[in-house]
N, C-alpha and C positions, 0 to 999 in steps of 0.2 A: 348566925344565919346558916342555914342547911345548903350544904354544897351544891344541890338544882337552884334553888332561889341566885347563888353568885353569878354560876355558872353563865343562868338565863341574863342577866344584869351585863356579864361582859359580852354574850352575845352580842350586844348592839353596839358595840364598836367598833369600828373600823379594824380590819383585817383579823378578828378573834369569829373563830367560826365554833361552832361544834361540832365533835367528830366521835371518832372510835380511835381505842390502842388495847388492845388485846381482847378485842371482842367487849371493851368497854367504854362508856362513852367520858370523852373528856373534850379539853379545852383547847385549841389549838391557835397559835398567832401566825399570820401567813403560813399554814402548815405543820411550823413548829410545835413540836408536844409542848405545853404549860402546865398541866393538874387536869388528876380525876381521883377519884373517889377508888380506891382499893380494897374492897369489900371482905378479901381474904383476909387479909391485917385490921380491919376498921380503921382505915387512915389514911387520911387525903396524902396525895404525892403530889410534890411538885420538884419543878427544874430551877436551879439557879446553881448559880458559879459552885465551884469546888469548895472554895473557902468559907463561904454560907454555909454549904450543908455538914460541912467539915464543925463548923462553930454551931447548928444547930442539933449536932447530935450530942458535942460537948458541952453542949445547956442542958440536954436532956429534953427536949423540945423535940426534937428529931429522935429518928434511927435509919440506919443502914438499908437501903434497900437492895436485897439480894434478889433476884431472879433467876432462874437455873443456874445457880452457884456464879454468876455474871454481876459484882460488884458496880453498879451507874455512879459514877462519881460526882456527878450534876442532880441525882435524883435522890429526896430526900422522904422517909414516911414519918405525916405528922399524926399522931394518934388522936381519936373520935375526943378526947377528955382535953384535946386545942381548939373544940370546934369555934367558938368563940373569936379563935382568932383566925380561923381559914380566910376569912375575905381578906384580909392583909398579908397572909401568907400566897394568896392566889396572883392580888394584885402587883406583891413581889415580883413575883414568877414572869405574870404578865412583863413588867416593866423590864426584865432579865430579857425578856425574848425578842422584845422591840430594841434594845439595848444592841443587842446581839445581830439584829434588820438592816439597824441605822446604826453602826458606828459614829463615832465623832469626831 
């Protein structure tokens, strides 16, 4: 499923808005960045723990995202050839940021 189609889908829940992050539109939970679409790389980005992205780049599922030489330890780019699995990757994310809201 095409990252608008998700995107529109977690719109309607509770505290996931849509927004912008660098002049592009993404996902946000109370605020918080969750995923958007990175068009420079064709690759959905999303936020989750360290250890996630750490282990999703070591699957080869993931890559590093660098932005002005500024290494995001929480932010991971999953390339156009995952799109298949973006809504699970999204919902991830999602779940990481509500996680992160609402401690336990």
């Amino acid at each position: 499923m095409p990252y608008s189609r998700i995107a529109e889908m977690c719109a309607k829940e509770p505290g996931v808005e849509l927004s912008t992050m660098m002049k592009t539109p993404c996902i946000r939970y109370m605020g918080d960045f969750v995923a958007m679409m990175f068009e420079r790389e064709d690759s959905l980005i999303v936020k989750l723990s360290a250890d996630r992205v750490d282990a999703l780049i070591a699957s080869g599922e993931g890559f590093e995202f660098n932005f002005t030489k500024t290494t995001f330890k929480e932010w991971v780019l999953i390339p156009r050839r995952f799109e298949h699995q973006y809504e699970a990757f999204i919902r991830e994310a999602l779940d990481y940021a509500k996680a992160r809201k609402h401690p336990h």
